[in-house]
C-alpha positions in Angstrom: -29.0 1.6 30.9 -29.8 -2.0 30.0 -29.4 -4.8 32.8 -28.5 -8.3 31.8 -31.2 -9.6 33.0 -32.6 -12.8 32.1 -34.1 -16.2 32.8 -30.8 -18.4 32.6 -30.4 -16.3 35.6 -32.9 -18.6 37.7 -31.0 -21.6 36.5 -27.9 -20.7 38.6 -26.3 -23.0 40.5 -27.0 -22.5 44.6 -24.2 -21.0 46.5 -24.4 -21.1 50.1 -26.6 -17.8 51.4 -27.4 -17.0 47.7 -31.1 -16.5 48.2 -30.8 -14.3 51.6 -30.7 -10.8 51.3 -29.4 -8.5 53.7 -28.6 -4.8 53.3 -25.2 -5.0 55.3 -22.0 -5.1 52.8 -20.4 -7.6 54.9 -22.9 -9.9 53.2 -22.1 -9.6 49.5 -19.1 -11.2 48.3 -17.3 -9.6 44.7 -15.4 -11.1 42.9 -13.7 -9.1 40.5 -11.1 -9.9 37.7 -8.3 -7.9 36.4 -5.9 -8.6 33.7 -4.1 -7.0 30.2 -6.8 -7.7 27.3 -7.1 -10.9 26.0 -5.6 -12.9 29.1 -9.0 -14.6 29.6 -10.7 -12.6 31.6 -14.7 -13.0 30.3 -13.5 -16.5 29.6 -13.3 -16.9 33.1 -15.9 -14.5 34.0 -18.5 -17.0 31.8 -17.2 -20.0 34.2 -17.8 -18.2 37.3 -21.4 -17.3 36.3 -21.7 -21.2 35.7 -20.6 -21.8 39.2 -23.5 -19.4 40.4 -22.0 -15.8 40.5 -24.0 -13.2 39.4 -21.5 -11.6 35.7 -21.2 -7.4 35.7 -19.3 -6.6 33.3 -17.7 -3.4 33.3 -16.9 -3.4 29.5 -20.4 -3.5 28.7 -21.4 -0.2 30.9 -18.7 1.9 28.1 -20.4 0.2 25.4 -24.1 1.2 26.8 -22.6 4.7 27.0 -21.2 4.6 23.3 -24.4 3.3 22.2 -26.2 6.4 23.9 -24.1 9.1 22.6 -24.3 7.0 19.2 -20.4 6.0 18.9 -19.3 3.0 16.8 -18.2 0.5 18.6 -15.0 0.1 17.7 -11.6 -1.0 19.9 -10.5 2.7 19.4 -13.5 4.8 20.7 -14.6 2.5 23.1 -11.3 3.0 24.3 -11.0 6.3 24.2 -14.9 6.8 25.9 -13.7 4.9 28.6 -10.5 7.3 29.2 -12.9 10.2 29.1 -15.1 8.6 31.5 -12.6 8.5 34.3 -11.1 11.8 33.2 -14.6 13.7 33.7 -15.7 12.0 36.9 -12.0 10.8 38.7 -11.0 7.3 38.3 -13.8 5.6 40.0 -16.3 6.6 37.3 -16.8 3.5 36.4 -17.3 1.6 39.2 -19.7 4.0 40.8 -22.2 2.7 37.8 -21.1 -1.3 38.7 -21.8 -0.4 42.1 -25.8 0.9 41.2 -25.7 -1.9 39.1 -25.0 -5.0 41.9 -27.7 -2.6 44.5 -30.2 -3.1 41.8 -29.5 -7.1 41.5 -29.1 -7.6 44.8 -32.7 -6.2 45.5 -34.2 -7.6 42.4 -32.8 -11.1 42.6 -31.9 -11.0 46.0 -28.5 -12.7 45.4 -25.1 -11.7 47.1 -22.7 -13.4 45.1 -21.1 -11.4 42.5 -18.2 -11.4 39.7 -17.1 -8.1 38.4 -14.8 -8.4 35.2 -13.0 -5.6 33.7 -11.2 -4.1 36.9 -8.6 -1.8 35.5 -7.4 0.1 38.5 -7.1 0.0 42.7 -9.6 2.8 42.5 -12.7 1.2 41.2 -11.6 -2.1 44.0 -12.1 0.6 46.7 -15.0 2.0 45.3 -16.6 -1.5 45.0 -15.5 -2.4 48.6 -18.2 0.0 50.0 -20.5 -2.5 48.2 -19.5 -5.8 50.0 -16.2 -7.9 50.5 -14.2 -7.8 47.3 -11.4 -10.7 46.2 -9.6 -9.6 43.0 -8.0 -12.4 40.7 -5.8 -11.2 38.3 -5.6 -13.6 34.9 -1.9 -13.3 33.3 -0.9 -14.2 29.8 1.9 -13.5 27.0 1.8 -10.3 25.0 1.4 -13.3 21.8 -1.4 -15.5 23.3 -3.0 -12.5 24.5 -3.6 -11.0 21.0 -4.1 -14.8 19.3 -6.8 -14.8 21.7 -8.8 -11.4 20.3 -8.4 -12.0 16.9 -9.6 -15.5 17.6 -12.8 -13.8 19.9 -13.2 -11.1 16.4 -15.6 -9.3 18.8 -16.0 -5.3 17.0 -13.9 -3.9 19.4 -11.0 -6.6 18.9 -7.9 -5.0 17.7 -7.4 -5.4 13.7 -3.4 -5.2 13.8 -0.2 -5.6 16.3 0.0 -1.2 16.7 -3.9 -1.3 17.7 -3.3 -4.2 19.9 0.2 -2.5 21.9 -2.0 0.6 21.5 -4.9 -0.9 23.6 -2.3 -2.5 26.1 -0.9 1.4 27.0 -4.1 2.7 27.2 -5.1 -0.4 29.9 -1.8 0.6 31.7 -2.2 4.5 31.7 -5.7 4.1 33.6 -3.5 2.5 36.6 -4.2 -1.6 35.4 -0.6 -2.5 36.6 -1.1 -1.9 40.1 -4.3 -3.9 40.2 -2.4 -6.7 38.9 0.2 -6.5 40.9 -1.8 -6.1 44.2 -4.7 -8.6 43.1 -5.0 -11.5 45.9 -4.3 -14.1 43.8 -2.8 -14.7 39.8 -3.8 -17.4 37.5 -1.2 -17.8 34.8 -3.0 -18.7 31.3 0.1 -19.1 29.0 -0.3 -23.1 28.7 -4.0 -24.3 30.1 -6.6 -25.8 28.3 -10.5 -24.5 28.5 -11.1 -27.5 31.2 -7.9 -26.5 33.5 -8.7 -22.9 33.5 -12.2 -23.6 34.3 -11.1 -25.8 37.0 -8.5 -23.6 38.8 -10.5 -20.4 38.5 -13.7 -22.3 40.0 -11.1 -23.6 42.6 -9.9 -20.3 43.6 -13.0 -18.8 43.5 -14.8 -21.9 45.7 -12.3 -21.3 48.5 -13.1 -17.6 49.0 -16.8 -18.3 48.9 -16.2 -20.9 51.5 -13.9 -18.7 53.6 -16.6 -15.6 53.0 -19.4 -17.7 54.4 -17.2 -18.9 57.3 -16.9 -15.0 58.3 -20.3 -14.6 57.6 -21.8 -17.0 60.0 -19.4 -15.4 62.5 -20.8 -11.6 61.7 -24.4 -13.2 62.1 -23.7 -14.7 65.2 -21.9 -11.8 66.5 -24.9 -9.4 65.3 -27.0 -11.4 67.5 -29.0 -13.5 64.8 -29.1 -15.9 61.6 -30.1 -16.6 58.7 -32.2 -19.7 57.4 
Protein backbone atom coordinates (compact mmCIF):
# COMPACT_ATOMS: atom_id res chain seq x y z
CA UNK A 1 0.00 0.00 0.00
CA UNK A 2 0.98 3.59 -0.69
CA UNK A 3 2.68 5.61 2.25
CA UNK A 4 2.25 9.34 2.40
CA UNK A 5 5.41 10.03 2.14
CA UNK A 6 6.87 13.17 1.13
CA UNK A 7 9.18 16.09 1.44
CA UNK A 8 6.82 18.65 3.24
CA UNK A 9 7.52 15.91 5.69
CA UNK A 10 11.15 17.34 6.43
CA UNK A 11 9.64 20.76 6.94
CA UNK A 12 7.93 19.79 10.16
CA UNK A 13 7.95 21.76 12.94
CA UNK A 14 10.49 20.17 15.94
CA UNK A 15 8.79 18.60 18.75
CA UNK A 16 10.78 17.77 21.71
CA UNK A 17 12.56 14.07 21.09
CA UNK A 18 11.17 14.05 17.46
CA UNK A 19 14.40 13.01 15.82
CA UNK A 20 15.33 10.18 18.52
CA UNK A 21 14.35 6.83 17.82
CA UNK A 22 13.93 4.16 20.21
CA UNK A 23 12.21 0.80 19.82
CA UNK A 24 10.47 0.88 23.29
CA UNK A 25 6.48 2.02 22.91
CA UNK A 26 6.74 4.13 25.87
CA UNK A 27 8.58 6.40 23.46
CA UNK A 28 5.91 7.08 20.75
CA UNK A 29 3.23 9.28 21.54
CA UNK A 30 -0.44 8.82 19.28
CA UNK A 31 -2.57 10.92 19.08
CA UNK A 32 -5.66 9.75 17.68
CA UNK A 33 -9.05 11.50 16.86
CA UNK A 34 -12.50 10.17 16.92
CA UNK A 35 -15.72 11.75 16.10
CA UNK A 36 -19.26 11.26 13.92
CA UNK A 37 -18.31 12.34 10.19
CA UNK A 38 -18.07 15.69 9.39
CA UNK A 39 -17.30 17.06 13.09
CA UNK A 40 -13.81 18.22 11.94
CA UNK A 41 -11.77 15.64 12.35
CA UNK A 42 -9.07 15.86 9.20
CA UNK A 43 -9.61 19.53 9.80
CA UNK A 44 -7.91 19.13 12.85
CA UNK A 45 -5.85 16.23 11.84
CA UNK A 46 -4.23 18.90 9.02
CA UNK A 47 -3.40 21.41 12.14
CA UNK A 48 -1.81 18.81 14.12
CA UNK A 49 0.50 17.83 11.27
CA UNK A 50 1.36 21.65 11.20
CA UNK A 51 2.33 21.50 14.68
CA UNK A 52 4.78 18.55 13.80
CA UNK A 53 2.75 15.31 14.22
CA UNK A 54 3.32 12.75 11.86
CA UNK A 55 -0.98 12.36 9.91
CA UNK A 56 -2.13 8.45 9.40
CA UNK A 57 -5.17 8.44 8.34
CA UNK A 58 -7.19 5.48 8.76
CA UNK A 59 -9.76 6.55 6.01
CA UNK A 60 -7.18 6.36 3.49
CA UNK A 61 -6.01 2.59 4.32
CA UNK A 62 -10.08 1.54 3.12
CA UNK A 63 -9.66 3.65 0.13
CA UNK A 64 -6.13 1.89 -0.77
CA UNK A 65 -7.97 -1.31 -0.31
CA UNK A 66 -10.97 -0.21 -2.62
CA UNK A 67 -8.63 0.97 -5.04
CA UNK A 68 -6.91 -2.68 -5.04
CA UNK A 69 -10.00 -4.69 -5.42
CA UNK A 70 -11.04 -1.92 -7.99
CA UNK A 71 -14.20 -0.43 -6.08
CA UNK A 72 -15.45 3.10 -6.78
CA UNK A 73 -14.93 5.21 -4.34
CA UNK A 74 -18.00 6.25 -3.36
CA UNK A 75 -19.49 7.18 0.42
CA UNK A 76 -21.48 3.80 0.09
CA UNK A 77 -18.83 1.15 -0.67
CA UNK A 78 -16.21 2.62 1.06
CA UNK A 79 -18.40 2.27 3.73
CA UNK A 80 -19.51 -0.91 3.39
CA UNK A 81 -15.52 -2.17 2.62
CA UNK A 82 -14.71 -0.91 5.74
CA UNK A 83 -17.62 -2.94 7.63
CA UNK A 84 -16.30 -6.06 5.82
CA UNK A 85 -12.93 -5.29 6.87
CA UNK A 86 -13.68 -5.60 10.57
CA UNK A 87 -16.19 -8.37 9.93
CA UNK A 88 -13.41 -10.65 8.26
CA UNK A 89 -10.52 -10.00 10.59
CA UNK A 90 -12.42 -8.76 14.22
CA UNK A 91 -12.69 -5.24 14.92
CA UNK A 92 -9.10 -4.27 15.07
CA UNK A 93 -8.61 -4.91 11.32
CA UNK A 94 -7.93 -1.75 10.79
CA UNK A 95 -5.70 -0.66 13.13
CA UNK A 96 -3.46 -3.64 12.85
CA UNK A 97 -2.57 -1.99 9.20
CA UNK A 98 -2.09 1.82 11.14
CA UNK A 99 -0.10 0.03 13.43
CA UNK A 100 2.54 -1.48 10.37
CA UNK A 101 2.06 1.77 9.02
CA UNK A 102 3.59 4.19 12.19
CA UNK A 103 6.59 0.90 12.62
CA UNK A 104 7.41 1.75 9.07
CA UNK A 105 7.59 5.81 9.77
CA UNK A 106 9.05 5.48 12.76
CA UNK A 107 12.09 3.62 11.30
CA UNK A 108 12.11 5.53 8.09
CA UNK A 109 11.83 8.94 9.49
CA UNK A 110 12.71 8.22 12.82
CA UNK A 111 9.97 10.31 14.40
CA UNK A 112 7.80 9.38 17.44
CA UNK A 113 5.13 11.74 17.29
CA UNK A 114 2.04 10.67 15.78
CA UNK A 115 -1.80 11.69 14.95
CA UNK A 116 -4.13 8.90 13.97
CA UNK A 117 -7.54 10.18 12.58
CA UNK A 118 -10.44 8.11 11.88
CA UNK A 119 -10.66 6.03 15.33
CA UNK A 120 -14.03 4.54 15.17
CA UNK A 121 -13.98 2.12 18.07
CA UNK A 122 -12.12 1.22 21.74
CA UNK A 123 -10.76 -1.75 19.76
CA UNK A 124 -8.44 -0.21 17.29
CA UNK A 125 -7.27 2.41 20.72
CA UNK A 126 -6.06 -0.91 22.30
CA UNK A 127 -4.67 -2.27 19.35
CA UNK A 128 -2.71 1.06 18.79
CA UNK A 129 -1.62 1.12 22.52
CA UNK A 130 0.80 -1.79 21.89
CA UNK A 131 2.36 0.75 19.50
CA UNK A 132 3.22 3.64 22.06
CA UNK A 133 1.17 5.93 24.52
CA UNK A 134 -2.20 6.80 22.90
CA UNK A 135 -4.39 10.20 23.85
CA UNK A 136 -7.75 10.15 21.99
CA UNK A 137 -9.58 13.59 21.31
CA UNK A 138 -12.95 13.23 20.35
CA UNK A 139 -14.26 16.41 18.00
CA UNK A 140 -18.23 16.84 18.61
CA UNK A 141 -20.59 18.70 16.37
CA UNK A 142 -24.52 19.01 15.38
CA UNK A 143 -26.09 16.40 13.26
CA UNK A 144 -26.66 20.04 10.79
CA UNK A 145 -23.11 21.46 10.80
CA UNK A 146 -21.82 18.08 10.51
CA UNK A 147 -23.42 17.46 7.11
CA UNK A 148 -22.98 21.45 5.99
CA UNK A 149 -19.56 20.53 6.55
CA UNK A 150 -19.30 17.41 3.84
CA UNK A 151 -21.21 18.81 1.32
CA UNK A 152 -19.07 21.94 1.70
CA UNK A 153 -15.67 19.30 1.63
CA UNK A 154 -17.66 17.52 -1.88
CA UNK A 155 -14.86 14.90 -1.42
CA UNK A 156 -16.33 11.46 -3.68
CA UNK A 157 -17.23 9.77 -0.78
CA UNK A 158 -19.19 12.84 0.79
CA UNK A 159 -22.83 11.90 1.25
CA UNK A 160 -25.14 13.32 -1.76
CA UNK A 161 -28.50 13.63 0.39
CA UNK A 162 -29.85 13.72 4.21
CA UNK A 163 -30.76 9.45 4.00
CA UNK A 164 -27.02 8.88 2.82
CA UNK A 165 -25.79 11.13 5.36
CA UNK A 166 -28.01 9.48 8.66
CA UNK A 167 -27.08 6.31 6.67
CA UNK A 168 -23.27 6.95 7.13
CA UNK A 169 -23.88 8.10 10.87
CA UNK A 170 -25.51 4.35 11.75
CA UNK A 171 -22.96 2.68 10.08
CA UNK A 172 -20.12 4.90 12.22
CA UNK A 173 -22.12 3.91 15.33
CA UNK A 174 -22.67 0.11 14.54
CA UNK A 175 -18.74 -0.40 14.30
CA UNK A 176 -18.69 0.67 18.22
CA UNK A 177 -17.84 4.89 17.41
CA UNK A 178 -20.04 5.85 20.43
CA UNK A 179 -18.00 4.38 23.08
CA UNK A 180 -14.84 5.84 21.73
CA UNK A 181 -16.51 9.14 22.04
CA UNK A 182 -17.63 8.76 25.06
CA UNK A 183 -14.46 7.32 26.65
CA UNK A 184 -12.04 9.70 24.54
CA UNK A 185 -9.75 11.72 27.20
CA UNK A 186 -10.77 14.85 26.14
CA UNK A 187 -13.86 16.55 23.71
CA UNK A 188 -13.56 19.65 21.70
CA UNK A 189 -17.01 20.93 20.82
CA UNK A 190 -17.10 22.42 17.12
CA UNK A 191 -20.69 23.70 16.87
CA UNK A 192 -19.62 27.62 16.98
CA UNK A 193 -15.59 28.04 16.36
CA UNK A 194 -13.91 29.56 13.73
CA UNK A 195 -10.89 27.86 11.62
CA UNK A 196 -8.34 30.00 13.94
CA UNK A 197 -10.18 28.87 17.44
CA UNK A 198 -10.27 25.30 16.55
CA UNK A 199 -6.75 25.41 15.33
CA UNK A 200 -5.85 26.95 18.51
CA UNK A 201 -7.56 24.76 21.14
CA UNK A 202 -6.80 21.49 19.30
CA UNK A 203 -2.94 22.58 19.14
CA UNK A 204 -3.53 23.54 22.88
CA UNK A 205 -4.80 20.20 23.93
CA UNK A 206 -2.53 18.46 21.97
CA UNK A 207 0.72 20.72 23.23
CA UNK A 208 -0.16 19.74 26.87
CA UNK A 209 -0.02 15.98 26.29
CA UNK A 210 3.22 16.24 24.34
CA UNK A 211 4.55 18.19 27.21
CA UNK A 212 3.16 15.87 29.85
CA UNK A 213 4.41 12.72 27.46
CA UNK A 214 7.99 14.00 27.45
CA UNK A 215 7.88 14.78 31.22
CA UNK A 216 7.19 10.84 31.63
CA UNK A 217 9.61 10.17 29.22
CA UNK A 218 12.59 11.76 30.80
CA UNK A 219 11.50 9.93 33.88
CA UNK A 220 11.43 6.30 31.90
CA UNK A 221 14.94 7.28 30.57
CA UNK A 222 16.30 8.10 33.77
CA UNK A 223 14.80 5.23 35.30
CA UNK A 224 16.12 2.79 32.38
CA UNK A 225 19.41 3.94 33.43
CA UNK A 226 20.24 6.38 30.36
CA UNK A 227 19.26 9.52 28.07
CA UNK A 228 18.78 10.69 25.18
CA UNK A 229 20.63 13.77 23.45
Amino acid sequence: MAERYGKKYKKKIKIEGQSHLNENKELVLIVCLTGMPGSGKSTVAKFLEEYGLFLVTMGDVVREEAKQSHIELTDTNLGNLMVKMRDDSGPGAIAHLIKGKIERIKMKFKTNNFVVDGIRSLSEVEILRTAGSVRLLSIHASTKIRFEHLKRRARDDAPLTIEDFDNRDKRELSVGISEAIALSDEVLSNNSLTISELKRISIGIVAQWVKLHYSNRKKYTSKAGGTHH
